[in-house]
C-alpha positions in Angstrom: 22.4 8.3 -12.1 21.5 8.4 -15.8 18.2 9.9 -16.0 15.6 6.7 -16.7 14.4 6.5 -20.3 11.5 9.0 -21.0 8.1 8.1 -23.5 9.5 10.2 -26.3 5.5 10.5 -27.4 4.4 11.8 -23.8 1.8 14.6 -24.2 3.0 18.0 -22.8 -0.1 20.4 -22.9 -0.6 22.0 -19.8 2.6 20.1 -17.9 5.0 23.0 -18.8 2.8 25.4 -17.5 2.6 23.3 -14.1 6.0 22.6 -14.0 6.5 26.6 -14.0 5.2 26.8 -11.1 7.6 24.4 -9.2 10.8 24.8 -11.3 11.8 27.6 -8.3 10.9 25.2 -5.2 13.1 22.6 -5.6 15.0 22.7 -2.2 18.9 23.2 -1.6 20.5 19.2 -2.0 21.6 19.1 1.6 25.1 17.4 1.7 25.6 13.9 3.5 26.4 13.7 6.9 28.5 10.6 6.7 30.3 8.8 4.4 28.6 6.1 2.3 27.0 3.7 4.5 27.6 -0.2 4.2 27.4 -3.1 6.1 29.9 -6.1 6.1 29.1 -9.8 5.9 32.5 -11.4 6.8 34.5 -10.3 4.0 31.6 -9.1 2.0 30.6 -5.3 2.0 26.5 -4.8 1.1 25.3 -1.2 0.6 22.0 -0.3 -0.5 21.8 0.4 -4.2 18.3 0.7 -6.2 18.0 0.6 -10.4 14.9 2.2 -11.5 12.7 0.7 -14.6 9.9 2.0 -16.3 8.1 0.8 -19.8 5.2 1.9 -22.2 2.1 -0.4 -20.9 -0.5 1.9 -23.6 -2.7 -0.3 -25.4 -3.8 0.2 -28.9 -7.1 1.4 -30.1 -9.8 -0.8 -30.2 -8.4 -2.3 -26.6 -11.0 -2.4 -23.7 -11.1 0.1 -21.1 -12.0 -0.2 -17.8 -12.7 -3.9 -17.5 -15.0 -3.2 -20.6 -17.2 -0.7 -18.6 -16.6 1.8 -20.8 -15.9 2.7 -24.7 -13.2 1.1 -26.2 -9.6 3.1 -26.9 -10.5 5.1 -29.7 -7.2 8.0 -29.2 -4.5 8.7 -27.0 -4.5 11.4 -25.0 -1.4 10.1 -23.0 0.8 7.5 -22.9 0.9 5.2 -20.0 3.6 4.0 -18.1 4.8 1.3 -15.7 7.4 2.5 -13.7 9.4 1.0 -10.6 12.4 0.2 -8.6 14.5 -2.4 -7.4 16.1 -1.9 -3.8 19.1 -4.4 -2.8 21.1 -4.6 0.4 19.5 -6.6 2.8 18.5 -10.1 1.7 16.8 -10.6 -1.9 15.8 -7.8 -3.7 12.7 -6.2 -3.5 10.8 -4.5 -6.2 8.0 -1.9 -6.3 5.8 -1.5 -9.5 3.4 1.4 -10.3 1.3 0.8 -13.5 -0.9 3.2 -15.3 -3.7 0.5 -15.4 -7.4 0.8 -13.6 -6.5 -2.8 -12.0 -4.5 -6.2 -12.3 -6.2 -9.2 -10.7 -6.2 -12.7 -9.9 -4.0 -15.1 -12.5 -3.3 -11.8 -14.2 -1.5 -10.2 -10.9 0.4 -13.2 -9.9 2.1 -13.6 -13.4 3.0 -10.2 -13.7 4.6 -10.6 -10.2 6.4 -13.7 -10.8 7.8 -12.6 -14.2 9.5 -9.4 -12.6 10.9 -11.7 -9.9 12.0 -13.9 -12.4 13.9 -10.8 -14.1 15.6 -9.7 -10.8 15.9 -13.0 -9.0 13.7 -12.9 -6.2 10.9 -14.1 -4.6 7.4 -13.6 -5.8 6.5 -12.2 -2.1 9.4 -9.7 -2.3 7.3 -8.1 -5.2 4.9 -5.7 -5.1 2.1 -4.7 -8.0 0.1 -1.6 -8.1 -2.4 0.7 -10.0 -3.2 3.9 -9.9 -6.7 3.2 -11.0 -7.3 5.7 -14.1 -10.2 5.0 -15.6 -9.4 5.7 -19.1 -6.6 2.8 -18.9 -7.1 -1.1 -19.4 -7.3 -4.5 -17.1 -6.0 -7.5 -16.5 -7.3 -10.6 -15.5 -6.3 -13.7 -16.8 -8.1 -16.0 -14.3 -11.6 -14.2 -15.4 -10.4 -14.2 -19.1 -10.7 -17.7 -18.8 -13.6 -17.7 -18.4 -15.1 -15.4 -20.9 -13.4 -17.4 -23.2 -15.1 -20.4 -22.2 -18.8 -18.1 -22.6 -18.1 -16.6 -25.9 -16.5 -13.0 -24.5 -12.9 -13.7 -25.0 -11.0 -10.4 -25.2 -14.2 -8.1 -23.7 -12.7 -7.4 -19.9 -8.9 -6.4 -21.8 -6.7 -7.5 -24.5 -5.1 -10.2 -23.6 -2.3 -10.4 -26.2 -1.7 -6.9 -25.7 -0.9 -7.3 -21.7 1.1 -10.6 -22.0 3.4 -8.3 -24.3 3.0 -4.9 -21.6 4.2 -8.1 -19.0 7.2 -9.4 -21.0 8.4 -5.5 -21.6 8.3 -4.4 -17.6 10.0 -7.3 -16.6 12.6 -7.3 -19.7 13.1 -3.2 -18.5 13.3 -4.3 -14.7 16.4 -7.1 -15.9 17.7 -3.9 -17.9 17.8 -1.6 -15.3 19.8 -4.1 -13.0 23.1 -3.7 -14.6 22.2 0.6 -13.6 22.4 -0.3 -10.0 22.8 3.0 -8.1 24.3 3.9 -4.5 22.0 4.6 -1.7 23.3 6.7 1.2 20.5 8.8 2.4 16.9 8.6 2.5 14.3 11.4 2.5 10.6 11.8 3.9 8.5 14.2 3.3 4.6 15.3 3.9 2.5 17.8 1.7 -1.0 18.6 1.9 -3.2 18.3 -1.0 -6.0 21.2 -1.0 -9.5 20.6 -2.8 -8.9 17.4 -4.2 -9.9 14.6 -2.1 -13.5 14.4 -0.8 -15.3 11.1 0.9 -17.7 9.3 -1.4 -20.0 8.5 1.1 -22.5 10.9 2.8 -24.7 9.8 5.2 -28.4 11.1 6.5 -29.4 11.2 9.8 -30.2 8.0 9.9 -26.4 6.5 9.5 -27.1 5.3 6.5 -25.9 6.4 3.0 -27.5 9.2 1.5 -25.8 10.2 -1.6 -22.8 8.9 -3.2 -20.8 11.4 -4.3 -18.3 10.1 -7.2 -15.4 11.4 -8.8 -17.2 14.1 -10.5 -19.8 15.7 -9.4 -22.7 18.5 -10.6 -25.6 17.4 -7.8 -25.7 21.1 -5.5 -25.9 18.9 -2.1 -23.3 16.6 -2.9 -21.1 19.6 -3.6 -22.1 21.5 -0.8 -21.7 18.6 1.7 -18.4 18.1 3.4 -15.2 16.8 2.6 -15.7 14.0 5.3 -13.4 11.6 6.1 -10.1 12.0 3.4 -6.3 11.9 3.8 -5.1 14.9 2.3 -1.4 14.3 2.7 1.1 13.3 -0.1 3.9 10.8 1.7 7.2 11.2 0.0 10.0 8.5 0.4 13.1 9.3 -1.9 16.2 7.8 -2.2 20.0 9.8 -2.3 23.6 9.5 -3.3 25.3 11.5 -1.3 23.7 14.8 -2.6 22.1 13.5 -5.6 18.8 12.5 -5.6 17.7 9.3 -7.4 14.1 8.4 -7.4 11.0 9.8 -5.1 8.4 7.8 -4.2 4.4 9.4 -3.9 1.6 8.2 -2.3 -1.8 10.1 -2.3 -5.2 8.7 -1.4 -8.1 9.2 -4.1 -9.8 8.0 -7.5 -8.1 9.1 -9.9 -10.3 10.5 -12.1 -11.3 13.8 -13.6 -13.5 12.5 -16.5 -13.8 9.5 -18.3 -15.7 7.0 -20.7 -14.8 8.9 -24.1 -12.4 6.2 -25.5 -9.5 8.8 -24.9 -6.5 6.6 -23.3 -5.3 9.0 -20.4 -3.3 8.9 -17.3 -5.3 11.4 -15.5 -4.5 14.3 -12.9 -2.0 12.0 -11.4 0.2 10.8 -13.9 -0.2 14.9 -15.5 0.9 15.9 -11.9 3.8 13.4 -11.8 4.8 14.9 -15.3 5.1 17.9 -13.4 7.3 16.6 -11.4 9.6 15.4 -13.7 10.2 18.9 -15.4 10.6 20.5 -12.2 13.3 17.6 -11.0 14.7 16.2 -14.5 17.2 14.0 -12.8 14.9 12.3 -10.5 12.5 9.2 -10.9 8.7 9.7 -10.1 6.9 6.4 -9.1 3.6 7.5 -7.9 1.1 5.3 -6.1 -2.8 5.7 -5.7 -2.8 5.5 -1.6 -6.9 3.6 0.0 -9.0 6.4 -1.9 -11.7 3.3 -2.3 -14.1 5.8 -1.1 -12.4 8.7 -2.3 -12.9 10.8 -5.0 -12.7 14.6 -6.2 -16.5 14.8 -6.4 -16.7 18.0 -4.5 -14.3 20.2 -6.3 -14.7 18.4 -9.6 -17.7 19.2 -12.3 -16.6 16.4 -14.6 -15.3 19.3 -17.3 -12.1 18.5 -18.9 -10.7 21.9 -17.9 -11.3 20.5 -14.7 -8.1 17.7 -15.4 -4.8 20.7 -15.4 -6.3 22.4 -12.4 -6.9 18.8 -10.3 -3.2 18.1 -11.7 -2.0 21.5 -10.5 -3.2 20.9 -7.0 -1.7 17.8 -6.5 1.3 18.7 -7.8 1.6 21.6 -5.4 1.3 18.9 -3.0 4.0 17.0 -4.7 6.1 19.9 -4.2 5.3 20.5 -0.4 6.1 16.8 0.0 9.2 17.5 -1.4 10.3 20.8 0.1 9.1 19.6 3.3 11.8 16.1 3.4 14.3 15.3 5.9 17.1 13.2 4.9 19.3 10.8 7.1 21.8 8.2 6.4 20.9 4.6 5.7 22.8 1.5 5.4 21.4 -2.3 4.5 20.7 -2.8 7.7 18.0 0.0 7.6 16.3 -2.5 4.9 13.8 -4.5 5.2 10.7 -6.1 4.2 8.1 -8.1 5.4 4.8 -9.7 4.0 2.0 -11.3 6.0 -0.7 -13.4 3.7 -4.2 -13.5 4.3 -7.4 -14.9 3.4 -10.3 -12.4 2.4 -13.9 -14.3 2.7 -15.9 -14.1 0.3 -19.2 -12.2 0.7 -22.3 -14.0 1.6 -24.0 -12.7 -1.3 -22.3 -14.2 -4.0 -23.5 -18.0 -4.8 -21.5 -19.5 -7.4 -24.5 -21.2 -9.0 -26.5 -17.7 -9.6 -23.1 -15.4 -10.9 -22.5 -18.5 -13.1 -26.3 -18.8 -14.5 -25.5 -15.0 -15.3 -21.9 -15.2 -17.1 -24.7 -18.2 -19.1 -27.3 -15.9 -19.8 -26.6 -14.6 -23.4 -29.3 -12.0 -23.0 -27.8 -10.2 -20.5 -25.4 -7.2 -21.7 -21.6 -8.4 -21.8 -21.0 -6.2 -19.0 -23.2 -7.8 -16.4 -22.0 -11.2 -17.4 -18.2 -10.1 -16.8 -19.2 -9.0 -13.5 -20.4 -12.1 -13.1 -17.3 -14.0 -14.3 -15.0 -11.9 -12.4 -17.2 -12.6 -8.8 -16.8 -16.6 -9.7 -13.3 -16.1 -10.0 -12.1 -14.4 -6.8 -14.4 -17.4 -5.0 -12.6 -19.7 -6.7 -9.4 -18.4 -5.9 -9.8 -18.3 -2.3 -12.0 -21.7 -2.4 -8.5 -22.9 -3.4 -7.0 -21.5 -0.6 -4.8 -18.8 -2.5 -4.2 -16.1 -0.1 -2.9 -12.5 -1.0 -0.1 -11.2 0.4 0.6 -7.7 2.1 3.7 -6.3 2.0 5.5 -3.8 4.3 9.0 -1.6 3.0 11.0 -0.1 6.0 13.6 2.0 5.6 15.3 3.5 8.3 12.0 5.3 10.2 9.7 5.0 6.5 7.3 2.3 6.0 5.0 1.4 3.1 2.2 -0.6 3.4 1.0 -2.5 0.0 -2.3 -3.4 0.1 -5.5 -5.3 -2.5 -7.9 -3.9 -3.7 -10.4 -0.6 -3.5 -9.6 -0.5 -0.1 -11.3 2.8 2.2 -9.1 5.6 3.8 -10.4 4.4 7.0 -7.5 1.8 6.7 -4.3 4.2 5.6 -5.5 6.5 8.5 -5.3 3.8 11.1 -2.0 2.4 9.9 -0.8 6.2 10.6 -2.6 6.2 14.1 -0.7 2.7 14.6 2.9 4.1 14.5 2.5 7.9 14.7 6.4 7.4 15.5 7.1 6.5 12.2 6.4 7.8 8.3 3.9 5.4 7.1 2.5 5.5 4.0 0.5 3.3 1.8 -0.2 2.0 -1.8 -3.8 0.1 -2.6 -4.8 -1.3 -5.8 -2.1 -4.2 -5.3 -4.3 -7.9 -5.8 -7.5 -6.3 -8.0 -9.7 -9.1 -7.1 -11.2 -8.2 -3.9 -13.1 -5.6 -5.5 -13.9 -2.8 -3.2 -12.6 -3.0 0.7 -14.7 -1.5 2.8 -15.0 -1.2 7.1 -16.9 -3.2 8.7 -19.9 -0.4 9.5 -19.5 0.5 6.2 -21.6 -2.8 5.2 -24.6 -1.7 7.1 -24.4 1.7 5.9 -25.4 0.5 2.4 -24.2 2.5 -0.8 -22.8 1.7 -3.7 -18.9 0.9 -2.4 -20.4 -2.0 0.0 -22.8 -3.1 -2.9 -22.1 -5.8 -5.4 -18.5 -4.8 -6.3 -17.2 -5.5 -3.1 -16.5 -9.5 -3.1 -15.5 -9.6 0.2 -16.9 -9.6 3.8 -16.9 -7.0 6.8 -14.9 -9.2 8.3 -11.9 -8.6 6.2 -11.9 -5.1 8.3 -10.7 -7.7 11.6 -8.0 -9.5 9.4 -6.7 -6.2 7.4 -6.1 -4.6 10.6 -4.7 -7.3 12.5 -1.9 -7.7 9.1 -1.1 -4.0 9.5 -0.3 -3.7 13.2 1.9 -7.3 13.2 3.7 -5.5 9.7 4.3 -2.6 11.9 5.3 -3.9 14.8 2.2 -1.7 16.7 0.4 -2.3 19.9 -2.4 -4.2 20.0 -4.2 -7.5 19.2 
């Protein structure tokens, strides 16, 4: 397979040096075990085949960064991508989408979702929209744009002219890369672990409740010296073969993806320099990488907030890239190894938010623009699920691999049980899917305090009870 177009003005301090130390590890391209696999429809003869897409999504300077929260693009330090794949074989086709955005929401999600259906001709529910989360990256919301438009702070949360054009370009690259359809004969999964990276945001006192909050970066000596507590240190690889060719691996690792941040320098992060990494150790392969439920995840403990802390948190991960990698088995697939599967659900809206009082603050012209976007963005998530819009949850299966794709921040807690679910299975998982939930935490979680279960969550604890019911019935596990 042609090797997917490239950003030509991708940044590549440090990534040759990390790519040095993987160029050796690639492992020996085990030949297939049968011939290509197929299934046949009558007269009609369906193998898998995949066509891989990616597009430049980096704003220009002067865009909003992080929903506003932060300086505006004033340099950048990377380009950012969106990058996915289109799987066929087995009903409509299904797409995957990674973007190098800190979140998508609401009216803004579902667009971007129905124009890549639209470009591959399928269903809106047999599309799936991610982020990994940076920081240093924009938004998109168009439901809360509306109304900062309405209040005077059109184009503070994101620009929106900018993302309706980063839209039109993913879905004009997914059309183009369906006339690159490639063969799929073998699947591969894989499992590395990731070593002083991820560490839990929350630590708790004695007393079960939260006593420090430890966030991505960190200088506070007890917050360092704490535990890792409860993290997922394992990179799930799923990748996709011709024979003995690979095509395109898939990575899923669960933390914020932040090293620093808040200097107006547009960057994809550790993960995306990690993922560059990649792609000069394995040239002819496509990396889609996927932020896994690192809601309250971060690399507070082993990160000072330096920038020379970015190459080595890169380096790290893409060590465990590279395990993932080595570590693969491959067996043969055919279309009826394909599947997918989405179950929508409702998430209540917290208690807490009262339309009436987040409106009289989007109204209140004293407060800084910031607090009144919060504002705007908690009226719209309870408007959308006051109208009954659900999110959907989707589920990939291929052969014994699953990926769950999941809304918002959501906590670890939920990738590890999905694991503990199927233990007979690889299961791996991809949050920052529907942005408007805010952050997802468990249930207990809510009466732990901290910052997580605090005003950016929108939703209740009860979405723990209807999250895990939506996992086990996509997995087919045990249980109510």
């Amino acid at each position: 397979m042609p090797t997917p177009p490239r950003l030509p003005t991708l940044p590549r301090r440090w990534i040759a040096a990390l790519a040095a130390c993987f160029a050796a590890t690639a492992p020996g391209q085990p030949q297939p075990s049968t011939s290509p696999a197929t299934i046949s429809r009558g007269t009609e003869t369906r193998p898998i085949r995949v066509a891989v897409f990616e597009a430049d999504v980096t704003p220009p300077l002067g865009a909003p960064l992080c929903n506003g929260n932060v300086k505006p693009a004033s340099r950048i330090v990377d380009r950012l991508s969106a990058r996915g794949l289109v799987l066929l074989g087995r009903g409509r086709p299904i797409v995957v989408c990674a973007f190098d955005w800190v979140g998508i929401g609401n009216a803004g999600h579902d667009a971007i979702r129905a124009q890549l259906a639209e470009a591959v001709g399928t269903e809106i529910e047999r599309v799936a929209v991610h982020t990994l989360h940076q920081h240093d990256a924009p938004a998109c919301d168009y439901s809360t744009e509306a109304l900062l438009k309405e209040h005077g702070l059109s184009g503070f949360m994101f620009d929106p002219a900018f993302a309706r054009d980063a839209f039109e370009r993913v879905a004009g690259a997914a059309k183009a890369a369906m006339q690159d359809l490639q063969l799929v004969t073998h699947v591969g999964t894989g499992v590395g672990i990731v070593e002083k990276i991820a560490s839990n945001r929350r630590i708790l006192g004695d007393d079960g409740k939260v006593k420090i909050v430890r966030f991505s970066s960190s200088r506070n000596p007890a917050a360092i010296a704490a535990p890792e507590g409860v993290v997922d240190p394992r990179v799930q690889l799923i990748s996709f073969w011709t024979g003995n060719r690979p095509l395109v691996a898939l990575t899923h690792y669960a933390t914020h993806p932040q090293s620093y941040y808040g200097k107006g320098g547009v960057s994809h992060d550790f993960p995306g320099m990690a993922r560059a990494a990649r792609e000069k150790a394995l040239p002819d392969v496509a990396h889609i990488h996927f932020t896994g439920a690192g809601g309250n995840v971060g690399a507070g403990k082993y990160n000072n907030g330096a920038p020379e802390r970015r190459p080595i948190l890169a380096q790290r991960l893409a060590a465990g890239m590279a395990a993932a990698w080595n570590s693969q088995r491959k067996v043969p697939v055919s279309a009826l190894d394909l599947d997918w599967s989405h179950e929508p659900v409702v998430l209540p809206v917290r208690k807490t938010i009262d339309e009436a009082t987040e409106l009289a603050r989007l109204q209140d012209a004293k407060l800084h623009p910031r607090d009144r976007c919060f504002a705007a963005r908690a009226i719209a998530y309870k408007r959308r699920v006051d109208s009954g819009r659900k999110i959907d949850i989707g589920c990939l299966r291929v052969a014994d691999a699953r990926v769950l794709y999941l809304p918002g921040e959501l906590f670890v807690e939920y990738q590890l049980a999905a694991q503990r679910m199927r233990p007979d299975l690889h299961v791996a998982m991809a949050a920052y899917g529907q942005y408007s939930p805010g952050y997802i935490g468990t249930k207990v979680a809510y009466s732990q305090g901290g910052y997580e279960t605090g005003r950016v969550s929108r939703v209740s604890p009860a979405s723990e009870t209807i999250l895990m019911g939506a996992l086990r019935r996509l997995l087919d596990a045990p249980g109510d």
